[in-house]
N, C-alpha and C positions, 0 to 999 in steps of 0.2 A: 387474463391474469396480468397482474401489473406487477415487475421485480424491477425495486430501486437499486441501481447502482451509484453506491458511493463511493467519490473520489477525489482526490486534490486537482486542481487546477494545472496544474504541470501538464505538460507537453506530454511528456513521455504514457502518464496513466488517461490523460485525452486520445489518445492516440490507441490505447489497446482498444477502445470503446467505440471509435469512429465510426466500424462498418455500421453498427446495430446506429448509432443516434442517428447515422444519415441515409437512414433505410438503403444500405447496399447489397443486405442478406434478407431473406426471409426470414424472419423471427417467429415461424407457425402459430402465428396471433399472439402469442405476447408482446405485452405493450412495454418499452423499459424508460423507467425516468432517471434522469443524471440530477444525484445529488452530490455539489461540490464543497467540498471544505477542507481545511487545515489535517496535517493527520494525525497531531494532538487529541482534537474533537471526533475524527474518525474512530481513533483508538476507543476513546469512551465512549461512544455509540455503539461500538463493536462490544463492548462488556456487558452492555444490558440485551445484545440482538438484536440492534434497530432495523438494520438491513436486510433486504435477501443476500445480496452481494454488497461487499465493503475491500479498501484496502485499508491497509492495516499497518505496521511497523513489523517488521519481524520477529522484535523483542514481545510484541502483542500478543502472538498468536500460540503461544501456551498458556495463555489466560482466554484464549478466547476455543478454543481446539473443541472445545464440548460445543461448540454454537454454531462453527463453520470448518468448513473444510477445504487446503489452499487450490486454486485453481491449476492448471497446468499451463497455463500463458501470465504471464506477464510480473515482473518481478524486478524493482531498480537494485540492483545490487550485482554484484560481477569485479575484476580486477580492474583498478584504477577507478572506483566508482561506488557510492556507496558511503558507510560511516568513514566519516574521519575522525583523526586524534589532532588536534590544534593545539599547540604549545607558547609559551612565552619565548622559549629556547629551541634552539634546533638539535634534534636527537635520532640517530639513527632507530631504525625499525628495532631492530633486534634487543635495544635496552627498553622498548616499552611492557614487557614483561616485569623489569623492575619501578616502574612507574607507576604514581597513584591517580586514580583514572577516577575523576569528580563526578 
């Protein structure tokens, strides 16, 4: 059985996939191929079920929740890491509750 893993190019989601691409685990005969792309294009691949495995955007995955279900490894997001808010102005954390957010 062959399951595509789709992914971006980054470091960080190469890196969850490593053992399997470079045969370091036995994969009990499944075969897995690396699909890489943007996670724009992920996202929308993910809407129609391209994949067996995909990542995703966070924001994705109640649009996608009837198709896949999230794994238990691997995830960019944590303190200091993750979405940012980019401004013209510098503004403390605590007033971005009052800010309109494009």
């Amino acid at each position: 059985m062959i399951i595509r893993i789709a992914h971006s190019p980054d470091s960080d989601d190469a890196f969850m996939f490593y053992a399997i691409n470079q045969k370091k685990i036995d994969t009990k005969g499944y075969e897995f191929v690396d699909i890489l792309s943007d996670i724009e294009t992920l996202n929308k691949e993910a809407l129609k079920g391209t994949y067996e495995v995909s990542a995703i955007s966070i924001h994705a995955f109640p649009y996608v929740a009837d198709k896949y279900a999230l794994l238990s490894s691997g995830a960019s997001m944590g303190d200091n890491y993750g979405p940012m808010v980019v401004s013209k102005e510098p503004f403390d954390v605590k007033e971005l509750k009052n800010k309109k957010i494009a």
